[in-house]
N, C-alpha and C positions, 0 to 999 in steps of 0.2 A: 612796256608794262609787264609785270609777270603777271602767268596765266596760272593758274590753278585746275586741281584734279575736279572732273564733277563724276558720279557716283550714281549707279544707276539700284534699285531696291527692288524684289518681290520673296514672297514667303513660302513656304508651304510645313503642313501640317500632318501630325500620325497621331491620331484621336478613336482609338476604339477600344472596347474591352476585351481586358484580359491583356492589354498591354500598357506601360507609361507614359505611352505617348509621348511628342515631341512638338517642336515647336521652332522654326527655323526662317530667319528671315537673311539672306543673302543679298550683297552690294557688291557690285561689279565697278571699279575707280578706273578712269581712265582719263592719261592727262588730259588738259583740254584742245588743245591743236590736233589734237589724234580722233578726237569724238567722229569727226564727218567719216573719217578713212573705217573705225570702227563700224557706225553705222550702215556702209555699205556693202562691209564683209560681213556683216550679221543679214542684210536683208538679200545677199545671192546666197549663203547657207541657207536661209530659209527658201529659197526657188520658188517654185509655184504655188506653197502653201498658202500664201498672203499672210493673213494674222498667224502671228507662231505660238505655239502652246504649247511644251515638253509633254504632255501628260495624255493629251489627242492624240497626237501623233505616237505615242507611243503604245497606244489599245488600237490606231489606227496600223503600225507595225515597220513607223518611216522612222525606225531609230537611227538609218544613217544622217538624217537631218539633225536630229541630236546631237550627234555625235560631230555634225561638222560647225554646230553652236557651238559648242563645248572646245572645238578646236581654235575658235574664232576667238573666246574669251582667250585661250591659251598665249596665244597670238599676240592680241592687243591690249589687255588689260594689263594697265601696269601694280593689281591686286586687286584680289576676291579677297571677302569674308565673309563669314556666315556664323549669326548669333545664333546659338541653341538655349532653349530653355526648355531640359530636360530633368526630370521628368516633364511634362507639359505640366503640371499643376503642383510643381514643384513648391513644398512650405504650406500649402491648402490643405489642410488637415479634415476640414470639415467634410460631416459625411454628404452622400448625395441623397436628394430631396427624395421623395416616391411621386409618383403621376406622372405619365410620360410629358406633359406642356413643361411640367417642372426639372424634372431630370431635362430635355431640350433646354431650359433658360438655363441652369447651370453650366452643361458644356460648354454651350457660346460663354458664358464669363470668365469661365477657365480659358478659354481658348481668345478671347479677348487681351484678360490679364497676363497673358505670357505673349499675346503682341507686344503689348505696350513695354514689359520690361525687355522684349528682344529686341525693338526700335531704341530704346534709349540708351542703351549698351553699343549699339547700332553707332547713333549718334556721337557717340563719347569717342569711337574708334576713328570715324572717320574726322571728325573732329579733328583729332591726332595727327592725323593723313593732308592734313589744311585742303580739304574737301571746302566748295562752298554752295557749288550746285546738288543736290540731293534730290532726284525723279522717281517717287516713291509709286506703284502701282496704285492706283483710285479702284476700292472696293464699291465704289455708285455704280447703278445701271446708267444710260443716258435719261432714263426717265427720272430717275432722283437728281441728277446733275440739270435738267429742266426745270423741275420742279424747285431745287434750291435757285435757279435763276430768276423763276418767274415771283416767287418770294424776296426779289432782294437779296440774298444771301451768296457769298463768294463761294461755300463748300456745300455738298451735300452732308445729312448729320452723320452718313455714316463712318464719314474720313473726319470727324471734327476733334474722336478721341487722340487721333494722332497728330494734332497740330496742339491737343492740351501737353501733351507728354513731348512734345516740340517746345514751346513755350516754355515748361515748367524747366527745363535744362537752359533756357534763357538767362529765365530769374537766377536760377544756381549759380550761372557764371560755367557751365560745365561745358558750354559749347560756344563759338563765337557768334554774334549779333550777326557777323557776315555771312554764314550759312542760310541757306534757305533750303526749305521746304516745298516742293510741289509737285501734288498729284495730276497724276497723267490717265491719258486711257490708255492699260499694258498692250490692247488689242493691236495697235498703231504704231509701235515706238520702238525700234530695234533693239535700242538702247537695253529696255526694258526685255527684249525678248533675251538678248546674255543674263541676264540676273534669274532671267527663270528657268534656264539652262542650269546656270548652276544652281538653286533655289532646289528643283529637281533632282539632280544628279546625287545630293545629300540626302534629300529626302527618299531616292532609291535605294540609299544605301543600308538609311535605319529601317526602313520598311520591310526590305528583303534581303537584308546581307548581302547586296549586289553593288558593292564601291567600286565597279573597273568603270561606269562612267564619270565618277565625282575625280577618281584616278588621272583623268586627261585633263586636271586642272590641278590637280594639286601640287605642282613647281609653283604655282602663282594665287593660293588658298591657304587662309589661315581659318580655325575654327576657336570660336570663344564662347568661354559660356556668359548665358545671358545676364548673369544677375552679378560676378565678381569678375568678368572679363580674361579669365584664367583659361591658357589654352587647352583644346582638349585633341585627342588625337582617336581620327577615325579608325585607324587599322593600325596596323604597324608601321606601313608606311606613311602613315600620321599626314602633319601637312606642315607646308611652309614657318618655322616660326616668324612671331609679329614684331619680335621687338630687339636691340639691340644693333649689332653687326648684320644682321638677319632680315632687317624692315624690308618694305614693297620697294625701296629705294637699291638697295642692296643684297642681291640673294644669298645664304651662305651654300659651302661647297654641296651640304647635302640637299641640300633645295635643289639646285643645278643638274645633279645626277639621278637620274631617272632608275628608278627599280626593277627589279621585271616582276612580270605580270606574278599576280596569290590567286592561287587555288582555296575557293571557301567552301564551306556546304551544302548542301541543297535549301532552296529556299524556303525560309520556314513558314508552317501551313498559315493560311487567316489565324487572326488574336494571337498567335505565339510570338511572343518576344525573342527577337534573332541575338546572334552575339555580339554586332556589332552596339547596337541599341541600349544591350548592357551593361555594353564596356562603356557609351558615352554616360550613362546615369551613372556608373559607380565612379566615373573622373569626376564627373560634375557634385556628387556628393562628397566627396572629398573636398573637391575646393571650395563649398559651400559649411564644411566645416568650421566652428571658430575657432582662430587662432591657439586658444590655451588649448582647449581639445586636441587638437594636431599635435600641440608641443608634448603633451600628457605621454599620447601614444607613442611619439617618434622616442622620448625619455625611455619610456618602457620596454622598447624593441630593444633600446641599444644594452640598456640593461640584461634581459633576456639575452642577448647575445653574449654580452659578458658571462654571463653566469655558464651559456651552455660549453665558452671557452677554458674557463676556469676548471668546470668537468673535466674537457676532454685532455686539458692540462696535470688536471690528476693520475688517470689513466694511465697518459704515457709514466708520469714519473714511477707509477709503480710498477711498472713493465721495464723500466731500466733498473732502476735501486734495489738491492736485495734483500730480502724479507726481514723482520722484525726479530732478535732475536727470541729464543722460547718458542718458536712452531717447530713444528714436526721434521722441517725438511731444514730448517737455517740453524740447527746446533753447530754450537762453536766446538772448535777442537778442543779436549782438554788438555794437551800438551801446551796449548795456546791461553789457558788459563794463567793469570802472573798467581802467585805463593808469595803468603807472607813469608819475611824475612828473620830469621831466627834471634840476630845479632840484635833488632831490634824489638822484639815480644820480650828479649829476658830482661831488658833496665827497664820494662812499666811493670810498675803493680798496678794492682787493681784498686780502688778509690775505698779508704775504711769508712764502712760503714759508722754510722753515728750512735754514739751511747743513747739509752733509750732508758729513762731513770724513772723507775718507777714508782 
């Protein structure tokens, strides 16, 4: 029987002012006879830590545990991806409420509504990928995962929104029946613990312009945006493309060859917007562009280009061709002058004037 990739899922988030925030949910695809071999190279990288956490451990100061998650994905997964939906409130035009309860219920809905559209982007990719297992992190405590047990209920309510936005790509026909959905505790699940490797390693990168960890995966990472699936590229050294001769099936040559190390700038203070961050909102506004709009401008450039060549096409030619006659410096010789000819001035007269009768 053939076995199929299963897909492991966790997020993370850059929510505060004076920045645009972000919003990044990251899948780690690993085929499925490889799962157990993965899972054990992810839980000796983790060592002694037991529950693995990128974000602990990293205020705790064990980034080579990081860093050997992040080598582990390199390793075994046969593709990362990570949806962004940036700005985080990307299209939310509306202003923010006043009252701190209320500004608080706002954020979470922003920060809700760029889950859901970074899950279904999510879904549509792996989809692609003929993923069927999908191990999504479970945002319940055990006390809400009790509490929804002791009520009867399969989910807690606060993973229910991601089984709506599961579902509703059912009914679409956008992803296959054969997929499944299921939340896990991340705390537990190695699996899980690579997708928050890289989940982090991204989310380092827009935070503080710090990409040399997202860096040790990017031969085997592609980034999309959330809402049109169009790729976006972290640095220069960008990431794997997703599609063509290029897929997770097939790397192309520049996937394969490895960069050396960039030099960025210092990290930038609390609430300021780094370069990396800007660069992903100005890709993602562009591809959230419509179509005629794009075509408008790309019309416009090219014209603008013409015209600045048409210029510089002037230029030259009056820098080769010699001046106009009648200036100052381009008088013709007069020996160069032609003269009328005499033979022929004496057989014309001149035209008789008409009688005028008064």
């Amino acid at each position: 029987m053939p076995t199929y990739p299963t897909a492991f899922v966790d997020e993370s988030w850059l929510q505060q002012r004076g920045s645009p925030g972000a919003y990044l949910m990251a899948a780690v695809i690993i085929d499925q006879d490889d799962v157990p071999a993965a899972e054990a190279a992810a839980t000796a990288a983790a060592g002694i830590h037991g529950a693995y956490h990128s974000t602990a451990l990293y205020h705790r100061g064990h980034v080579g545990t990081i860093e050997a998650m992040l080598d582990v994905v390199a390793e075994h997964a046969g593709w990362s991806v990570v949806s962004a939906q940036v700005p985080l409130n990307a299209g939310n035009r509306d202003l923010p409420p006043s009252g701190p309860q209320r500004v608080r219920s706002h954020l979470e809905d922003q920060r809700e509504h760029a889950r859901q559209v970074s899950l279904e982007r999510l879904l549509r990719y792996l989809n692609t990928q003929r993923v069927r297992d999908v191990y999504l992190e479970s945002r319940a405590s055990p006390a809400e995962w009790q509490q929804a047990r002791d009520a009867g209920g399969r989910l807690p309510h606060t993973d229910r929104n991601d089984i709506r936005a599961y579902r509703r790509l059912l009914d679409q026909g956008a992803i296959s029946h054969r997929m499944r959905l299921i939340h896990v505790d991340g705390r537990n699940d190695p699996g899980l613990w690579m997708a928050d490797a890289v989940a982090w390693s991204a989310g380092r990168a827009i935070r503080a312009d710090e990409p040399q960890w997202f860096n040790r995966v990017t031969e085997v990472a592609t980034i999309i945006e959330a809402t049109t699936g169009t790729e976006l590229r972290l640095n220069e050294r960008g990431a794997a493309p997703p599609d063509g001769d290029r897929d997770p099936h097939n790397l192309s040559q520049s996937a394969q060859a490895m960069s050396s190390l960039t030099v960025y700038a210092a990290t930038p203070e609390p609430h300021q917007t780094g370069a990396i961050l800007d660069s992903l909102v100005a890709q993602a506004e562009q591809a959230r562009t419509p179509a005629s709009d794009q075509l408008t401008r790309e019309v416009l450039g090219y014209v603008r280009h013409i015209a600045e060549r048409v210029d510089q096409l002037s230029k030259t030619v009056d820098q080769v061709l010699p001046r106009a006659a009648g200036t100052a410096d381009a008088t013709p010789d007069r020996a160069a002058v032609p003269r009328p000819r005499p033979d022929l001035d004496s057989d014309v007269e001149p035209d008789r004037e008409p009688d005028i009768k008064q």
